[in-house]
VMD Tcl script that builds the backbone (N, CA, C; Angstrom):
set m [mol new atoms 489]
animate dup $m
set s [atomselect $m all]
$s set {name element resname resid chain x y z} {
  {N N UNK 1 A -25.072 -9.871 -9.770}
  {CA C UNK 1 A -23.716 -10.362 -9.551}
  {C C UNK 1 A -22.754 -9.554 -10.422}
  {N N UNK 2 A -21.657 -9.401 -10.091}
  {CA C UNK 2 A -20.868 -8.714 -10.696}
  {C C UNK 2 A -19.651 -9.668 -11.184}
  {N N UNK 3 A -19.173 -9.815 -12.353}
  {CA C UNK 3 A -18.619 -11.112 -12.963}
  {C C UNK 3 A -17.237 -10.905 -14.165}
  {N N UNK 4 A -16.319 -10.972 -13.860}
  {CA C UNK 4 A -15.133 -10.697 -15.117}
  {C C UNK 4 A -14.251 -11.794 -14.928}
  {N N UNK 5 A -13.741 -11.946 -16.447}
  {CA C UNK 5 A -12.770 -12.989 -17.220}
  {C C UNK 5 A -11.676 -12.571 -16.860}
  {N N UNK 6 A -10.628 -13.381 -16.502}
  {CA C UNK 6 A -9.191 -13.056 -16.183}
  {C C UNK 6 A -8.669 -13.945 -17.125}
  {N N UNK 7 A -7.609 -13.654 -18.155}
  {CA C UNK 7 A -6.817 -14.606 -18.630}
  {C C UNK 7 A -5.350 -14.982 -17.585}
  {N N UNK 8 A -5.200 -14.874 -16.882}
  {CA C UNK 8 A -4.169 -15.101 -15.524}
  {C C UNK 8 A -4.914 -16.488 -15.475}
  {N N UNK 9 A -3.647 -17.237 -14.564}
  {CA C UNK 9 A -4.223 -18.926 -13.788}
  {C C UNK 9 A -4.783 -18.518 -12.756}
  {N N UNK 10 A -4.835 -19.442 -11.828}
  {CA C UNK 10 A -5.915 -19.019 -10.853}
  {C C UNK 10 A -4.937 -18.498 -9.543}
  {N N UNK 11 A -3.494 -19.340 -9.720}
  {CA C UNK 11 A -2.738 -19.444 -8.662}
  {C C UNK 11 A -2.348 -17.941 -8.590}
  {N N UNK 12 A -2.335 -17.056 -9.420}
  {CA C UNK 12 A -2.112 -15.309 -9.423}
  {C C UNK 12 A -3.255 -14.741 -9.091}
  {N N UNK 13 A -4.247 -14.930 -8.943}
  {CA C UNK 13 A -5.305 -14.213 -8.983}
  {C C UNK 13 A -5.362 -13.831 -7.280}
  {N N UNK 14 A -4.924 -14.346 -6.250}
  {CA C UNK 14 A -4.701 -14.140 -4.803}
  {C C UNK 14 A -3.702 -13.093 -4.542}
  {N N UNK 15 A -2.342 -12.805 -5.096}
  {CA C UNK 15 A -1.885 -11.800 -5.067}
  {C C UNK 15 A -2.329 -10.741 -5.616}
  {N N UNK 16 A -3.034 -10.690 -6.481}
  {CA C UNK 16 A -3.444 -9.615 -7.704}
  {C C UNK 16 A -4.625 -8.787 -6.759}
  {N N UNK 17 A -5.444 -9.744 -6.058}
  {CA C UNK 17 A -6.373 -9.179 -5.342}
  {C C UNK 17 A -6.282 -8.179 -4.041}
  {N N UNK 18 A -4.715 -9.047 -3.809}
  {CA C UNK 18 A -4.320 -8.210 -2.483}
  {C C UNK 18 A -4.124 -6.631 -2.888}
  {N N UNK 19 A -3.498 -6.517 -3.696}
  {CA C UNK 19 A -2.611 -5.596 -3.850}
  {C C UNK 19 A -3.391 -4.819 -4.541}
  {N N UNK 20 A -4.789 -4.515 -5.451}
  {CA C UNK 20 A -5.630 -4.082 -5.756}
  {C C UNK 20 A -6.484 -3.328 -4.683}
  {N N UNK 21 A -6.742 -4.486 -3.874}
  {CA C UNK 21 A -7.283 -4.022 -2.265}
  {C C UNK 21 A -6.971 -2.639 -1.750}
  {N N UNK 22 A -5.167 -3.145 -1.744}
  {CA C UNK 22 A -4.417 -2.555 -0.641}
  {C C UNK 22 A -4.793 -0.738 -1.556}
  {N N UNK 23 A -4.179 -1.349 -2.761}
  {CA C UNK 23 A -4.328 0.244 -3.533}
  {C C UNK 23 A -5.552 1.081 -3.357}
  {N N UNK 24 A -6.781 0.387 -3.135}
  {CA C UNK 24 A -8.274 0.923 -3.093}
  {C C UNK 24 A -8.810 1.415 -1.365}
  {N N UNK 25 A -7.475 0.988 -0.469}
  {CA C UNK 25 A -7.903 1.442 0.758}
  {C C UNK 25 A -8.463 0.345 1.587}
  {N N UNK 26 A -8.583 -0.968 0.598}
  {CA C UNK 26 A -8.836 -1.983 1.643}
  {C C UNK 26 A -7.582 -3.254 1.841}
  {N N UNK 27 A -8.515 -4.219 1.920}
  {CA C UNK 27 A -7.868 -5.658 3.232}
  {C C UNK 27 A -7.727 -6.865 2.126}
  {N N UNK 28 A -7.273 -7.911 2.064}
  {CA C UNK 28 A -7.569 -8.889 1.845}
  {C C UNK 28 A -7.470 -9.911 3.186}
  {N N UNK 29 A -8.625 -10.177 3.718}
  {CA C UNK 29 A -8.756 -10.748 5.216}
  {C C UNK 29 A -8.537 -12.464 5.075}
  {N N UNK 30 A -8.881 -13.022 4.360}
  {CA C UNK 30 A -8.634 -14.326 4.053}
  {C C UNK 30 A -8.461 -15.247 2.567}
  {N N UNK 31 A -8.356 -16.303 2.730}
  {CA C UNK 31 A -8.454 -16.950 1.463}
  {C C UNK 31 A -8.646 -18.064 1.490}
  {N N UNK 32 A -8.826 -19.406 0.632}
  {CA C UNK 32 A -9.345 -20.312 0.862}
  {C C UNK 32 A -10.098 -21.325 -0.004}
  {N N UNK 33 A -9.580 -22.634 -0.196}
  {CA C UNK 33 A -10.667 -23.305 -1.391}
  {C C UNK 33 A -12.269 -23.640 -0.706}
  {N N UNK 34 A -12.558 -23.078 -2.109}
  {CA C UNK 34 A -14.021 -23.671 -1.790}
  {C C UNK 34 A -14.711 -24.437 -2.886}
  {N N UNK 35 A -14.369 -26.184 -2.671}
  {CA C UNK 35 A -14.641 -26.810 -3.692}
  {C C UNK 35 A -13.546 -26.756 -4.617}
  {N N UNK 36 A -13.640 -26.729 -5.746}
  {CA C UNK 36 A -12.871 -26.140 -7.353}
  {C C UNK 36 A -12.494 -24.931 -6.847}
  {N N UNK 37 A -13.135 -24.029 -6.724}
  {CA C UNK 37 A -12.993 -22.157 -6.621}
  {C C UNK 37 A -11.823 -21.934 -5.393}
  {N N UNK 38 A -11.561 -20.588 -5.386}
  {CA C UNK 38 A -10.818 -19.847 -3.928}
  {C C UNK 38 A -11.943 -18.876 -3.674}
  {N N UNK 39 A -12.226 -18.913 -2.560}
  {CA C UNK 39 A -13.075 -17.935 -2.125}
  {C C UNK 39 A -11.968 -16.838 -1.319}
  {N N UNK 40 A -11.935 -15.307 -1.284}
  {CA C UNK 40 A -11.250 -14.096 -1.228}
  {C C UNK 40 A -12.342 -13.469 -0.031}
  {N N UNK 41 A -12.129 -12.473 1.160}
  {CA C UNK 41 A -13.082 -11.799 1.823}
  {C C UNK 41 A -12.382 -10.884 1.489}
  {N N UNK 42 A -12.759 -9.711 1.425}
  {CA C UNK 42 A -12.467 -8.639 0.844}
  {C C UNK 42 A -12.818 -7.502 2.221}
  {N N UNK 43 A -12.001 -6.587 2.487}
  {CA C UNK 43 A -12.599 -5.320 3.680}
  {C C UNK 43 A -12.162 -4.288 3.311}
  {N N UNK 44 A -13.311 -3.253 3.110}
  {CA C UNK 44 A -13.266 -2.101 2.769}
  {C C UNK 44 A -14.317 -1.500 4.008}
  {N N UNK 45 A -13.568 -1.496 5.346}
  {CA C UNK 45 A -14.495 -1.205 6.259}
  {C C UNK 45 A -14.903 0.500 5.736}
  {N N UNK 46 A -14.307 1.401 5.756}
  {CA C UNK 46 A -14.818 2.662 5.639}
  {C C UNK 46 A -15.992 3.032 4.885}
  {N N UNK 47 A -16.112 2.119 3.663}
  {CA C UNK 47 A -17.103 2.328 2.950}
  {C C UNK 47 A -18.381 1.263 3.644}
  {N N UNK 48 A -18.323 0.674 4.513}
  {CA C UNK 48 A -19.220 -0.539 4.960}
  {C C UNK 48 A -20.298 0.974 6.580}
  {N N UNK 49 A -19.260 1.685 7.057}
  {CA C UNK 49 A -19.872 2.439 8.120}
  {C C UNK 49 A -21.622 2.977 7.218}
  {N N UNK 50 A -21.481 3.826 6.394}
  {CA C UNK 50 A -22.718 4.603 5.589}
  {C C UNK 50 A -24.101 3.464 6.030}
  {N N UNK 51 A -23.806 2.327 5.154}
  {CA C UNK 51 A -24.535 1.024 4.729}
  {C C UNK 51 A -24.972 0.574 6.134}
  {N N UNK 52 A -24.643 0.312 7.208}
  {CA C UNK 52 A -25.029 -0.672 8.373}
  {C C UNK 52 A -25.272 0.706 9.542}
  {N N UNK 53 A -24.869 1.843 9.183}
  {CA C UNK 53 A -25.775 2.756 10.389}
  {C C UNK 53 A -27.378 2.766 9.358}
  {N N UNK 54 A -27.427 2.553 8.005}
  {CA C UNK 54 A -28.928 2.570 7.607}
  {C C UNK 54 A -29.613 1.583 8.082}
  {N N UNK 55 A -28.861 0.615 7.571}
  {CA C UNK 55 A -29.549 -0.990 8.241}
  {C C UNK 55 A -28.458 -2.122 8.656}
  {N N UNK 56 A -28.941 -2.277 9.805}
  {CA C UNK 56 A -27.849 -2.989 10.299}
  {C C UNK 56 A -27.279 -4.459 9.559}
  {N N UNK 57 A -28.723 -5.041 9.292}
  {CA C UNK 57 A -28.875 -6.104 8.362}
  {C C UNK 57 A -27.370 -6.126 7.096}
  {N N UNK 58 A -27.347 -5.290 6.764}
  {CA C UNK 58 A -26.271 -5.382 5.800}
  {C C UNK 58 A -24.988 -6.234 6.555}
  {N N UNK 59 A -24.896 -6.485 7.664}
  {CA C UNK 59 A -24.036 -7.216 8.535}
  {C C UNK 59 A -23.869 -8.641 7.866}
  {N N UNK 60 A -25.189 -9.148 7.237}
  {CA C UNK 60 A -24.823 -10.461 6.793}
  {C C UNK 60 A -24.231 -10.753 5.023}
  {N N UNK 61 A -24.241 -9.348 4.825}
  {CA C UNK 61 A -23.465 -9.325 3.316}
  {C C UNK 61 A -21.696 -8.868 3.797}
  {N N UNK 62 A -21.357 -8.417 4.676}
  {CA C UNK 62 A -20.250 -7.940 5.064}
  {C C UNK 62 A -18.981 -8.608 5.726}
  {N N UNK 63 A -17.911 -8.772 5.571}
  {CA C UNK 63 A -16.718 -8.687 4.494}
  {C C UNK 63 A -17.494 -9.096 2.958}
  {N N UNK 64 A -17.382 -8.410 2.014}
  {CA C UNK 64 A -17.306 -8.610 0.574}
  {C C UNK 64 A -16.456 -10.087 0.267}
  {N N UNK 65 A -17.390 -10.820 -0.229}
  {CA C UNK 65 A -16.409 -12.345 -0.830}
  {C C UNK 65 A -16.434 -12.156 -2.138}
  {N N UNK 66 A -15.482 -12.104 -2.859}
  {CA C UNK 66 A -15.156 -13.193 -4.206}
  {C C UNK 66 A -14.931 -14.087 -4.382}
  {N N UNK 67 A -15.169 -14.688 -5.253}
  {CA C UNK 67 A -15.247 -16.038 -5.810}
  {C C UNK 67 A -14.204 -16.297 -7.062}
  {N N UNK 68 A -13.298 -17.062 -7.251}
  {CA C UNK 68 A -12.903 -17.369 -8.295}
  {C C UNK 68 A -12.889 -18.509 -8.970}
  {N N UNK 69 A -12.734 -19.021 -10.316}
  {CA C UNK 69 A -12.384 -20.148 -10.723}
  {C C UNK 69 A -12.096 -20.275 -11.570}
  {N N UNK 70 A -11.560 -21.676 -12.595}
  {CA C UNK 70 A -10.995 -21.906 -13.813}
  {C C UNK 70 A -12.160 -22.319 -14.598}
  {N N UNK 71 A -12.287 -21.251 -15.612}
  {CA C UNK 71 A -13.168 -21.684 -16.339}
  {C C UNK 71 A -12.617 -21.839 -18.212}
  {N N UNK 72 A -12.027 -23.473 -18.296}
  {CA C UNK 72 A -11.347 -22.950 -19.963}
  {C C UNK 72 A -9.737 -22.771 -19.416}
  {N N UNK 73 A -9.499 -21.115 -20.658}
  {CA C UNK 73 A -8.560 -20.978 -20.380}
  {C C UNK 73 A -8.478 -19.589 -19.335}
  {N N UNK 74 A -9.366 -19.397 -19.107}
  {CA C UNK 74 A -9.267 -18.340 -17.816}
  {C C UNK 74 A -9.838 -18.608 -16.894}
  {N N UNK 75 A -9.989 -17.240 -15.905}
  {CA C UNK 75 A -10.652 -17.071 -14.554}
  {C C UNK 75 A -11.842 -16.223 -14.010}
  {N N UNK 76 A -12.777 -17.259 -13.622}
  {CA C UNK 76 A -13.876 -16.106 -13.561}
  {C C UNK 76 A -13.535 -15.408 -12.151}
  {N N UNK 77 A -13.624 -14.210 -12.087}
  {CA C UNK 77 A -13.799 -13.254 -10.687}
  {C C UNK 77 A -15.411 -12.984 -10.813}
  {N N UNK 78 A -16.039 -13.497 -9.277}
  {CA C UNK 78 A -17.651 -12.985 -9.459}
  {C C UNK 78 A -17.826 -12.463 -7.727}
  {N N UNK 79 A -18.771 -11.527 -7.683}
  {CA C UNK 79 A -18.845 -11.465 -6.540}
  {C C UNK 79 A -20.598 -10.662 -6.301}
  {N N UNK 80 A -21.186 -10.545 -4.937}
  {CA C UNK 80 A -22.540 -10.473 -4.931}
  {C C UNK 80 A -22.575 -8.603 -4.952}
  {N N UNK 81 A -23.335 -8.397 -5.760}
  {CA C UNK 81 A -23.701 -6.923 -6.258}
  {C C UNK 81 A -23.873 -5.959 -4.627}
  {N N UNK 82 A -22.989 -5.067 -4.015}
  {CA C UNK 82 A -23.973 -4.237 -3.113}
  {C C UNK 82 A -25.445 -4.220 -3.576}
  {N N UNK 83 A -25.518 -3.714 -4.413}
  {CA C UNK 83 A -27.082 -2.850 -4.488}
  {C C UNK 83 A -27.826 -3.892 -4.917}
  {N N UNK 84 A -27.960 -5.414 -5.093}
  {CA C UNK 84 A -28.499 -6.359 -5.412}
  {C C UNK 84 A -28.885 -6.548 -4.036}
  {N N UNK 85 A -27.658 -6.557 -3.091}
  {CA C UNK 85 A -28.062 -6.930 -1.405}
  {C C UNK 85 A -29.307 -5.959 -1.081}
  {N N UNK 86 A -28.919 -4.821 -1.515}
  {CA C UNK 86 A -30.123 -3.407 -1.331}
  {C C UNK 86 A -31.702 -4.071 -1.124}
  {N N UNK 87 A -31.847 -4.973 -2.337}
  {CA C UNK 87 A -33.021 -5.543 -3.086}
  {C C UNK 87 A -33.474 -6.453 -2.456}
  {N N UNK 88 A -32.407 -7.756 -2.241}
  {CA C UNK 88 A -32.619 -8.803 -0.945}
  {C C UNK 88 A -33.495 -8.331 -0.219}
  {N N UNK 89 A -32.880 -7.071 0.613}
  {CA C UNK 89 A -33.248 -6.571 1.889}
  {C C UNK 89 A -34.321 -5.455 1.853}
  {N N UNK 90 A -34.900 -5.489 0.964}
  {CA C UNK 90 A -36.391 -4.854 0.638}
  {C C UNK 90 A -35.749 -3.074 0.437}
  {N N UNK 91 A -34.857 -2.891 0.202}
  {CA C UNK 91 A -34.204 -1.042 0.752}
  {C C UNK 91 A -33.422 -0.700 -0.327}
  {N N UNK 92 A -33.936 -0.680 -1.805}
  {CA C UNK 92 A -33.929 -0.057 -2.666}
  {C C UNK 92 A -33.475 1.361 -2.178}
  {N N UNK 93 A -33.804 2.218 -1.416}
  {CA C UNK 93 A -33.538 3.432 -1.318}
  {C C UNK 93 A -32.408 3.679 -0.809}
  {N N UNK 94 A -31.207 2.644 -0.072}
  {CA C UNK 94 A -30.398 2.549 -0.206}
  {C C UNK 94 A -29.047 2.266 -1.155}
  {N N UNK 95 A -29.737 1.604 -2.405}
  {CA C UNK 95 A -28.704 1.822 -3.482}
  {C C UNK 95 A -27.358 2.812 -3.908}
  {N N UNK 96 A -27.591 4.340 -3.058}
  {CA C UNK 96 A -26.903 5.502 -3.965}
  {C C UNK 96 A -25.706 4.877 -2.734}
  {N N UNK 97 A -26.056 4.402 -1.719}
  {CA C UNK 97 A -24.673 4.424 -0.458}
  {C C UNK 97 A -23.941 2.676 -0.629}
  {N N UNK 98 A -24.350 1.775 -1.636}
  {CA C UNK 98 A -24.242 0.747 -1.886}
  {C C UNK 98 A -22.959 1.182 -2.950}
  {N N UNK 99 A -23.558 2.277 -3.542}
  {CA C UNK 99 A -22.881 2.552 -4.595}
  {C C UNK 99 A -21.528 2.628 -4.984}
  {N N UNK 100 A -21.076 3.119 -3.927}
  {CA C UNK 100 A -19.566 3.690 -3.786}
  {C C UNK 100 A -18.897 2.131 -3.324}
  {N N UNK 101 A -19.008 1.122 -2.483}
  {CA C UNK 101 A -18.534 -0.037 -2.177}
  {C C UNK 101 A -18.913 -0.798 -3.873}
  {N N UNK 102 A -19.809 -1.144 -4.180}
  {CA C UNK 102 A -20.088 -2.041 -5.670}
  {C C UNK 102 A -18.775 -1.133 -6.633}
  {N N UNK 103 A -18.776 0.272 -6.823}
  {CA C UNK 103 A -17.707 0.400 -7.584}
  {C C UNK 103 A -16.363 0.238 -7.090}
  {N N UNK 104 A -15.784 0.703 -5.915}
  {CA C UNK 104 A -14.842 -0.062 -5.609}
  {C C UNK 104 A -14.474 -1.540 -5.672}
  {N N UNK 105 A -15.491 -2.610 -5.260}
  {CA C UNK 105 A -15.429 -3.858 -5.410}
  {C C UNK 105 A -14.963 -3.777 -7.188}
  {N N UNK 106 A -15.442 -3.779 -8.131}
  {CA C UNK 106 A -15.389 -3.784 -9.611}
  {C C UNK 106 A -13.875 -3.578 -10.140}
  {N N UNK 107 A -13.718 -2.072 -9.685}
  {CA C UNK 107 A -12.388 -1.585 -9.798}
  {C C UNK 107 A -11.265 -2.602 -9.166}
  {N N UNK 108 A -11.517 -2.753 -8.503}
  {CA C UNK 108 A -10.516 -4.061 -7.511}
  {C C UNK 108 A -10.470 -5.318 -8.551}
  {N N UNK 109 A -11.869 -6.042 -8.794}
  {CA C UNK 109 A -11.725 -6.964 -9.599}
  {C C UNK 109 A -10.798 -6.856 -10.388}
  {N N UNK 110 A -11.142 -5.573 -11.497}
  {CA C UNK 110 A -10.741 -5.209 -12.698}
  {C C UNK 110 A -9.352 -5.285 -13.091}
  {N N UNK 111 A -9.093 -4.742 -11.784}
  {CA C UNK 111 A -7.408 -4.807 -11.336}
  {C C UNK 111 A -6.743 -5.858 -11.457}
  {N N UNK 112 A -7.036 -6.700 -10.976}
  {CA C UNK 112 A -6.650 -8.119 -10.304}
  {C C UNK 112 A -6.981 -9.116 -11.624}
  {N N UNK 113 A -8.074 -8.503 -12.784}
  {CA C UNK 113 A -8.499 -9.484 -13.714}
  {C C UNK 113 A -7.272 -9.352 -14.950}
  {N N UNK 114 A -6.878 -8.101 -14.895}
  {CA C UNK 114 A -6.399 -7.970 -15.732}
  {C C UNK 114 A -4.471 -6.599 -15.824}
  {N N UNK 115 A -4.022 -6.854 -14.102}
  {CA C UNK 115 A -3.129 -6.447 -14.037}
  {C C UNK 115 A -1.919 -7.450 -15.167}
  {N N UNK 116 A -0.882 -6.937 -15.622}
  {CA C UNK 116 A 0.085 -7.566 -16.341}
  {C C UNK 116 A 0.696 -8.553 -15.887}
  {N N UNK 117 A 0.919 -9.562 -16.625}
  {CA C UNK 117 A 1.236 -11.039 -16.503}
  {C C UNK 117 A 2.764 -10.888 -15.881}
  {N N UNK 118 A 3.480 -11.315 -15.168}
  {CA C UNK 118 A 4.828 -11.435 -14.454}
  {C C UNK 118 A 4.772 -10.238 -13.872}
  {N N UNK 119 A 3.304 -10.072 -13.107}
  {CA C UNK 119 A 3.332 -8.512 -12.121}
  {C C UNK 119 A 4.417 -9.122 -10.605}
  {N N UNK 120 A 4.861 -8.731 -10.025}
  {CA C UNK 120 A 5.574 -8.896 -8.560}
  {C C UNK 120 A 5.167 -7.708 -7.604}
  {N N UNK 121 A 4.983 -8.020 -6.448}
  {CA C UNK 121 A 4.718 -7.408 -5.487}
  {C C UNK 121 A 5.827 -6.082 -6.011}
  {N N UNK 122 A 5.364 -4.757 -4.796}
  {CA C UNK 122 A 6.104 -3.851 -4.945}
  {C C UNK 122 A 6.777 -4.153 -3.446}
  {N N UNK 123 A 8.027 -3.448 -3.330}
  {CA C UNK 123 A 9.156 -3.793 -2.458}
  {C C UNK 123 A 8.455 -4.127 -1.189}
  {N N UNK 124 A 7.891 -3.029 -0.756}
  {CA C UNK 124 A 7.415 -2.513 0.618}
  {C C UNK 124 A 6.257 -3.593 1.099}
  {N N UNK 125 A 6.150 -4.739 0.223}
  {CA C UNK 125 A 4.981 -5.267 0.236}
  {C C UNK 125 A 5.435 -6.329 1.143}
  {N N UNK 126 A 5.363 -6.553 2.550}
  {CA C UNK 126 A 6.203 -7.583 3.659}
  {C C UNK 126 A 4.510 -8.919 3.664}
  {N N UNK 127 A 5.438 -9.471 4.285}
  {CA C UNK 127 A 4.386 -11.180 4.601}
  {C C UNK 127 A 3.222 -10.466 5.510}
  {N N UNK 128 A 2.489 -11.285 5.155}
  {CA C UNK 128 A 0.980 -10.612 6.424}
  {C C UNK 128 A 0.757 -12.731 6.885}
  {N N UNK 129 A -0.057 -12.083 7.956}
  {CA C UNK 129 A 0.122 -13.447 8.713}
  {C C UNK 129 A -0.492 -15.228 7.877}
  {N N UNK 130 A -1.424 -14.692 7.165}
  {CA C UNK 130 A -1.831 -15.948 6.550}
  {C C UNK 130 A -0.496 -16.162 5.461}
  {N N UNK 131 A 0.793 -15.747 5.309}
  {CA C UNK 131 A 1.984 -16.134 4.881}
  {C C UNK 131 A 3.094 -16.135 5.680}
  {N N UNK 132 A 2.852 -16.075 6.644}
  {CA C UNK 132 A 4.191 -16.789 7.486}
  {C C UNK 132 A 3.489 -18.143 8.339}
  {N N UNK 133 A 4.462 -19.105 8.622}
  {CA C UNK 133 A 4.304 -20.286 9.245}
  {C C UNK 133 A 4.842 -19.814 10.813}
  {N N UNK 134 A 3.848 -19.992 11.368}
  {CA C UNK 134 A 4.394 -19.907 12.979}
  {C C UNK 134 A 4.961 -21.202 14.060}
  {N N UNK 135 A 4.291 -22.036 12.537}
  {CA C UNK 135 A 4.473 -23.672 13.788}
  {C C UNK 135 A 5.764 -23.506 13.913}
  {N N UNK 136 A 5.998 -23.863 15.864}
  {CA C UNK 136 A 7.511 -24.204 16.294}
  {C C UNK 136 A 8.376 -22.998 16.441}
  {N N UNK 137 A 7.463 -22.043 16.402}
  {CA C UNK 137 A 8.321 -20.364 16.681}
  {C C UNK 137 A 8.516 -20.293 18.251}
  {N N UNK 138 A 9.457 -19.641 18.196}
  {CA C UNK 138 A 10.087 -19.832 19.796}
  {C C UNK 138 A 9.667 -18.213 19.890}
  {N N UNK 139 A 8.837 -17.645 21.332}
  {CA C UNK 139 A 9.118 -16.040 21.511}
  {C C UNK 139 A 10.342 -15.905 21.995}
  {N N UNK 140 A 10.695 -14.483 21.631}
  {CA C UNK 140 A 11.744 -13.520 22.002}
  {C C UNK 140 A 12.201 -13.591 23.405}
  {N N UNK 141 A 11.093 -13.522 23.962}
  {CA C UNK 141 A 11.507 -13.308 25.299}
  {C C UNK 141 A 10.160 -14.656 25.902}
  {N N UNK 142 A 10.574 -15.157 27.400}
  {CA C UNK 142 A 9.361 -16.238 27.625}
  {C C UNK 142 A 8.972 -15.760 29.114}
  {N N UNK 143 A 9.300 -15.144 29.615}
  {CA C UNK 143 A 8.888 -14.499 30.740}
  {C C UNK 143 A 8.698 -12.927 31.203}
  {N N UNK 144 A 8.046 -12.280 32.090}
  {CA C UNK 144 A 7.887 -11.459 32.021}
  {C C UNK 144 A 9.152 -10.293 32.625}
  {N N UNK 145 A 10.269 -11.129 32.782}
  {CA C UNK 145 A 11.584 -10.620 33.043}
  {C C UNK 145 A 12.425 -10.421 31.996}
  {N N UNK 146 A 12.164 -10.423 30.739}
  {CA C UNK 146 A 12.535 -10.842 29.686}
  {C C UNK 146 A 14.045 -11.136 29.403}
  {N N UNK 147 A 13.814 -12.488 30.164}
  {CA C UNK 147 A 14.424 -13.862 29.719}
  {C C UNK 147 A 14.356 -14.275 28.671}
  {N N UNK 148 A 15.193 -14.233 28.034}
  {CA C UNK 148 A 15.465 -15.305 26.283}
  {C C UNK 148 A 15.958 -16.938 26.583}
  {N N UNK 149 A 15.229 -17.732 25.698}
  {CA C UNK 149 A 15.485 -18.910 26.185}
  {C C UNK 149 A 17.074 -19.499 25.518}
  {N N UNK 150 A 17.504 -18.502 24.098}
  {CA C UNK 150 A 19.298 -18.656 24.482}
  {C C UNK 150 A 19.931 -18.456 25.399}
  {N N UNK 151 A 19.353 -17.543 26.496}
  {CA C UNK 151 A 20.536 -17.661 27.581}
  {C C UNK 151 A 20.309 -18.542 28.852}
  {N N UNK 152 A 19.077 -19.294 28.805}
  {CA C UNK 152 A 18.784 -20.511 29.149}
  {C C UNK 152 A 19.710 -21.622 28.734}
  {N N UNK 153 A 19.904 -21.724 27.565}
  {CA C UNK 153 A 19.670 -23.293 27.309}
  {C C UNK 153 A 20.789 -24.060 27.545}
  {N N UNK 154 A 21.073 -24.790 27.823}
  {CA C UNK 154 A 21.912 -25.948 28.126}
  {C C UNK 154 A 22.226 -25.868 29.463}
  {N N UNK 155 A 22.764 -24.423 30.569}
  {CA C UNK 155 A 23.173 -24.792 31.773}
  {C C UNK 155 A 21.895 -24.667 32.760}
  {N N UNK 156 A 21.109 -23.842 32.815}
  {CA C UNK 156 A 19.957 -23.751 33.721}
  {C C UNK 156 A 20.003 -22.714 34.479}
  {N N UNK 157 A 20.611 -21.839 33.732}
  {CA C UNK 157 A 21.264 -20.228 33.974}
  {C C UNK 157 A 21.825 -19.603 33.363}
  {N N UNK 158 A 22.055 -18.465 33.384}
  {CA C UNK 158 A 22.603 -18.005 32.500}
  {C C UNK 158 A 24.049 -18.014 31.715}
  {N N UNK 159 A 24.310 -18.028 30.980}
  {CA C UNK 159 A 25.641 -18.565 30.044}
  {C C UNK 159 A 27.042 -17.430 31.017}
  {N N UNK 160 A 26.494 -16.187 30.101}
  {CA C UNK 160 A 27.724 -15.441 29.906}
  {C C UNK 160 A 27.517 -14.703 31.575}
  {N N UNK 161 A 28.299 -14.231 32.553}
  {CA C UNK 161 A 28.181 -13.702 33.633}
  {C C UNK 161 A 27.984 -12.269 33.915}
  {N N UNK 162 A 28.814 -11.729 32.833}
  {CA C UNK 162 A 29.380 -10.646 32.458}
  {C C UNK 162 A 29.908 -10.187 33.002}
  {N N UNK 163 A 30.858 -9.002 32.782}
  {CA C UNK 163 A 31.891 -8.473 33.710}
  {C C UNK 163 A 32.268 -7.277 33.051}
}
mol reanalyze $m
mol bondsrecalc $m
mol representation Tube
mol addrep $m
């Protein structure tokens, strides 16, 4: 297992991860309590291709999860070793291609364990969908004539005639 102390609360530790991700070339695909903890999936597909043309099996270690929680006055970040999965799966001789994903995973942690306290997103950094609320969103257009339902609403046609 791979395991580091964050002095951050726990409620930072979800942004910290994203943006670590994003810097390392990957995803943060979900999030989520589990129990006490937030569980994190993590995607670093490029480095996942090497690993699953050897054995496909690696499919059931894949998206990368972390784990976090309050332990005290900090946060543990833990997550399951690539090359431990190697071992699971009897294929030790796969370790050197495990390799490159386990250090990325680490580096990411590392990031996220211990980026600076009142960090803020950088500008360019827009909502991704598990942060916007969609309930009650009206589309743009509702037909394939693209009709807007402002120029629907109230007469049962269109408002303005134009001229």
């Amino acid at each position: 297992m791979l395991q580091l102390h964050s002095t951050h609360r726990l409620d930072q530790i979800g942004l910290a991860l994203r943006t670590a991700a994003e810097r390392h070339g990957g995803s943060l695909l979900a999030s989520g309590h589990v129990g006490d903890a937030l569980g994190f999936t993590l995607c670093f597909s490029g480095l996942y291709d090497p690993l699953l043309s050897a054995d496909i099996r690696f499919a059931a270690f894949l998206p990368s999860r972390v784990a976090a929680w309050a332990k005290g006055d900090s946060v543990i970040l833990e997550t399951v070793s690539p090359r431990e999965c190697c071992r699971m799966l009897h294929r030790p001789d796969l370790e050197p291609l495990a390799e490159a994903l386990e250090e990325t995973l680490r580096l990411v942690m590392e990031e996220a364990a211990h980026r600076p306290h009142g960090y803020t997103a950088p500008r360019e950094h827009a909502a991704t969908e598990d942060q916007v609320n969609m309930r009650a969103a009206l589309p743009q257009r509702i037909d394939c004539h693209g009709t807007k339902v402002e120029e629907l609403a109230g007469t049962g046609a269109h408002d303005a005639q134009g001229g």
